[in-house]
N, C-alpha and C positions, 0 to 999 in steps of 0.2 A: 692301270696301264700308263698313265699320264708321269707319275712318278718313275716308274723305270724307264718313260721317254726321255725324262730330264733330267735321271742319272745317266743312261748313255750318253746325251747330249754333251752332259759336263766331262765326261771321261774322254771324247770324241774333242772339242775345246782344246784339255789337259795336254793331248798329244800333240795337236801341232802349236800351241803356246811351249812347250817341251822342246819340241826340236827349232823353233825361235830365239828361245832363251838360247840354247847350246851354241848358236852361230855367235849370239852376244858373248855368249862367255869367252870363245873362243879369240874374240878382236884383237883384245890387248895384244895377245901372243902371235898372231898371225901377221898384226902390222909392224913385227919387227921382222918379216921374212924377207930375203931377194926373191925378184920378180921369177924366177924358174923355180926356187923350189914353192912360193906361192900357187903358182901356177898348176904343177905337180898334187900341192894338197886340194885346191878346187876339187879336181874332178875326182876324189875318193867320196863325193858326197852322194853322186849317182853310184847303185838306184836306189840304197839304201833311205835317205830323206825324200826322194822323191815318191816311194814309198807310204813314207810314212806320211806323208803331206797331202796324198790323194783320200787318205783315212780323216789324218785332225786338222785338214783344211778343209777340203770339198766335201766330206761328209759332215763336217762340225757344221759344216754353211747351213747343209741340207738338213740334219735334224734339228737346228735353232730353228730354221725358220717355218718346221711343222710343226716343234713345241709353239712359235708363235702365233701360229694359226689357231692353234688349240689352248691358246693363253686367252681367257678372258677380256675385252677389253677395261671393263670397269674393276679388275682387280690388281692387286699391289704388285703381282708377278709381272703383269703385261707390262711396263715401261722396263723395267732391266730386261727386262729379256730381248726387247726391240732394240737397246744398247746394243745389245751382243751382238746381236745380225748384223746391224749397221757397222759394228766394229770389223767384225769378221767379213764383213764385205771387202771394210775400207784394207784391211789386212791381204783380203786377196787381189786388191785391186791394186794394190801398193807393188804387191807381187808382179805381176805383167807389166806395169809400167817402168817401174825401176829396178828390179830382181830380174826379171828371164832374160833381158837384151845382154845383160853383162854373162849371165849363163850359155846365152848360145856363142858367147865370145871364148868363153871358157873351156865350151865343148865342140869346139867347133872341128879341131884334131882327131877328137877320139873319134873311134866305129862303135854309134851305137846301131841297134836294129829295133824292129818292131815299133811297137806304142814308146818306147822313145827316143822312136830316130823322127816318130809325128809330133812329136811332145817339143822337142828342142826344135826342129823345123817350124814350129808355129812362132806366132808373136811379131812384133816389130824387132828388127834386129842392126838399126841405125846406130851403130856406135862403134864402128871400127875405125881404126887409126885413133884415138883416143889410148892418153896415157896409159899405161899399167894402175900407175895410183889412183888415178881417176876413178877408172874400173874398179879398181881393190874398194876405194871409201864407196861407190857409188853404191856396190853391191852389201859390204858391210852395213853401213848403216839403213840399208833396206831393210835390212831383217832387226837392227836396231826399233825401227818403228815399227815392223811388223811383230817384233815382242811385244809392245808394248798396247797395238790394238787386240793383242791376243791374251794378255793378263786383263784389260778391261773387260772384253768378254767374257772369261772365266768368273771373273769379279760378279759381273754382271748375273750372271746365271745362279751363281751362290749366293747370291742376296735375292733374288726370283725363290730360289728354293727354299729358302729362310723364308721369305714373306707368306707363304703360303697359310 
């Protein structure tokens, strides 16, 4: 059971390190857009990545860190796998601080409903009257770091699952 804990886990990781990278790949090409049609591609991201974010975000959180529970401490798995969590924390944490205030500036036009008209209504959301660009890099490179604590986690887990 422990082994198919920790291939879900890594599959669960894979997706929201997936839809991380894609924002990265995306940058180059987006930061040569004008501010409306910029603006215009934002919000094609709901609900489709916030979708998928509730899965290889907040589930990847949650099954890392009941594989970590059920990691050994004395064995070679328990320290990568404590990466991961740590990572995937600092990944979500990255997230509310510097990803959602620019989101709820993003979304702030549209008519969402339901769980995410709660979803974008949460959060601190102190950043209005601030540039376009501003917003554009601030957001951008959020998900620039949040690739990158999300490829460490993976990292991290695939070397857990090797040590074993």
């Amino acid at each position: 059971m422990f082994r198919v804990w920790q291939a879900l886990t890594i599959v669960l990781v894979s997706v929201g390190m997936a839809l991380s990278l894609a924002h990265v790949l995306e940058l180059p090409g987006k930061r040569r857009l004008g501010r409306d049609t910029y603006f215009a591609v934002q919000t094609i991201y709901y609900p489709g990545f916030t979708i998928g974010g509730a899965f290889g975000e907040f589930g990847a959180i949650i099954a890392t860190l009941v594989l970590l529970a059920a990691t050994p401490v004395g064995t070679r798995a328990f320290w990568p796998t404590l990466v991961a969590a740590v990572s995937l924390l600092t990944m979500h944490a990255t997230y509310w601080v510097w990803t959602h205030p620019v989101n709820k500036i993003w979304m702030r036009d549209r008519e969402v409903e339901g769980v995410g008209a709660r979803f974008f209504a949460s959060g601190w959301g102190g950043l209005a009257g601030q540039d376009w660009t501003q917003l554009r890099d601030r957001w951008e490179y959020s998900h620039v770091a949040r690739a990158v604590f999300a490829m460490v986690a993976l990292i991290a887990l695939l070397v857990a699952a090797l040590a074993r």
